[in-house]
C-alpha positions in Angstrom: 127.1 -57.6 82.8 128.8 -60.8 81.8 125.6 -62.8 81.1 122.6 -61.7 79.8 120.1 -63.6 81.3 118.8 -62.8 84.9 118.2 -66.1 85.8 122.4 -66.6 85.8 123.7 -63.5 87.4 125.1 -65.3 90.4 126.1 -62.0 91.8 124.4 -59.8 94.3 122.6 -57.1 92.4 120.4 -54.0 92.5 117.6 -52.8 89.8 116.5 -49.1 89.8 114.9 -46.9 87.3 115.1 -43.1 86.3 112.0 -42.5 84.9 108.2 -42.0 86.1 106.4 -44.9 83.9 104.6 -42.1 81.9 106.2 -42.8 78.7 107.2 -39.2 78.0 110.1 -37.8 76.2 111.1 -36.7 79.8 111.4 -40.3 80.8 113.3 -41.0 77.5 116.1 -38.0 78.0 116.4 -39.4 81.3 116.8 -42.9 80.4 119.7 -42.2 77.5 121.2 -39.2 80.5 121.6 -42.4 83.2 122.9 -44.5 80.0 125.5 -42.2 79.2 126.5 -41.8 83.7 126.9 -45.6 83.9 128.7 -45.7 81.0 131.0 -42.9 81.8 131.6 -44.3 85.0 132.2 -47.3 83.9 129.3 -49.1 85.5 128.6 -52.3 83.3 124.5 -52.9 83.3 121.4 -54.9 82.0 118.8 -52.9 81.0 115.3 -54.4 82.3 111.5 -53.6 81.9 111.0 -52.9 85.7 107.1 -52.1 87.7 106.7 -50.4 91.0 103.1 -49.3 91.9 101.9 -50.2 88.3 103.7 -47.5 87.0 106.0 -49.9 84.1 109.7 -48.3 83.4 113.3 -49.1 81.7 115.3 -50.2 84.9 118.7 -50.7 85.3 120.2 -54.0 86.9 123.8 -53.3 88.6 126.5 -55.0 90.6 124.9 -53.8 94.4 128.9 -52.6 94.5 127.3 -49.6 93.1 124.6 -49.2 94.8 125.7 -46.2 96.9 126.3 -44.3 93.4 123.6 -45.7 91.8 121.0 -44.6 95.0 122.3 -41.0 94.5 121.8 -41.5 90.9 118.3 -42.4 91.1 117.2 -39.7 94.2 118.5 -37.2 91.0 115.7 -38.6 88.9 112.8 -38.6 92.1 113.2 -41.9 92.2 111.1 -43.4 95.9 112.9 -46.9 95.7 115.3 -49.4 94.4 115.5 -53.2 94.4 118.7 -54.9 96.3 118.9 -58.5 95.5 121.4 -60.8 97.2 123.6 -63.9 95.7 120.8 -66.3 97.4 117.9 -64.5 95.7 116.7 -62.3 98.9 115.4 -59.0 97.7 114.8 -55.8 99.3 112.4 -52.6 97.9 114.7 -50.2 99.8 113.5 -46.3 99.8 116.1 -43.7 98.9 115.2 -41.0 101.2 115.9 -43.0 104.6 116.9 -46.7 103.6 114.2 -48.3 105.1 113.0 -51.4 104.1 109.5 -51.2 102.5 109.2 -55.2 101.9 111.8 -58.2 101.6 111.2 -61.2 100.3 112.5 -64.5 97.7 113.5 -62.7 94.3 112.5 -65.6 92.3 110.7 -65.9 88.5 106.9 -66.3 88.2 104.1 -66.5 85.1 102.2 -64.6 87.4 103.2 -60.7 88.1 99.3 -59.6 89.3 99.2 -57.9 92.8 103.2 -57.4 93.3 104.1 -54.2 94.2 107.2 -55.1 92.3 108.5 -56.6 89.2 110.9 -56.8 86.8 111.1 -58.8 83.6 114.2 -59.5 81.2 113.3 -58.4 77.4 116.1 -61.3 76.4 114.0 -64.0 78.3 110.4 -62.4 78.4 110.2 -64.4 81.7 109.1 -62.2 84.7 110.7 -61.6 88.4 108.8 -60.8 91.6 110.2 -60.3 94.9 107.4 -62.6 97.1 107.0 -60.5 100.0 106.1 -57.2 97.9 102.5 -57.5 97.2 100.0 -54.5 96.8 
């Protein structure tokens, strides 16, 4: 990524994740595996601190250019959803197996991450991300 900083990635982008949030050396073997795809492939990325159903994980933030590799990445790993954020900050919780969209809403930064189904928050910043219309 050319900035490091969520808050300036001007470009439309999508977050996933390729472990379960238990911590496990499982998670960790997948997490370095999906480093070493993207790299391979040539896929620049941020890596994030990323929630979905209170379950925390590493997450990956990509160009959404990618997303159709990236999808297929993360349905390797079991993955139910990924995050697809346009240049104007709209986000969508998309799930892999059918595309539908499970909630859409402002991807915009917030002190307050408590009841989201969702969030993300950059380790360079510490500031959190939520995607409004994704509560529990």
């Amino acid at each position: 990524m050319k900035t490091d900083k969520i808050n300036e990635i001007k470009m439309s982008f999508i977050i996933f994740s390729v472990e379960k949030g238990h911590k496990t050396l499982a998670d960790e073997i997948n997490n370095k595996s999906a480093i070493q795809v993207l790299e391979s492939k040539g896929i620049s990325f941020k890596q994030v601190i990323g929630c979905w159903r209170g379950s925390t994980e590493k997450s990956f933030l990509v160009s959404d250019k990618y997303i159709d590799f990236c999808t297929r990445l993360a349905a390797n790993y079991g993955q139910e959803a990924l995050l697809r954020v346009d240049k104007y900050r709209n986000g969508e919780v998309i799930s892999i197996s059918d595309g539908e969209v499970l909630c859409s809403g402002k991807f915009k930064q917030s002190s307050n991450i408590e009841g989201y189904l969702f969030w993300t928050i950059d380790p360079d910043t510490g500031k959190s991300w939520v995607c409004e219309g994704c509560r529990l």
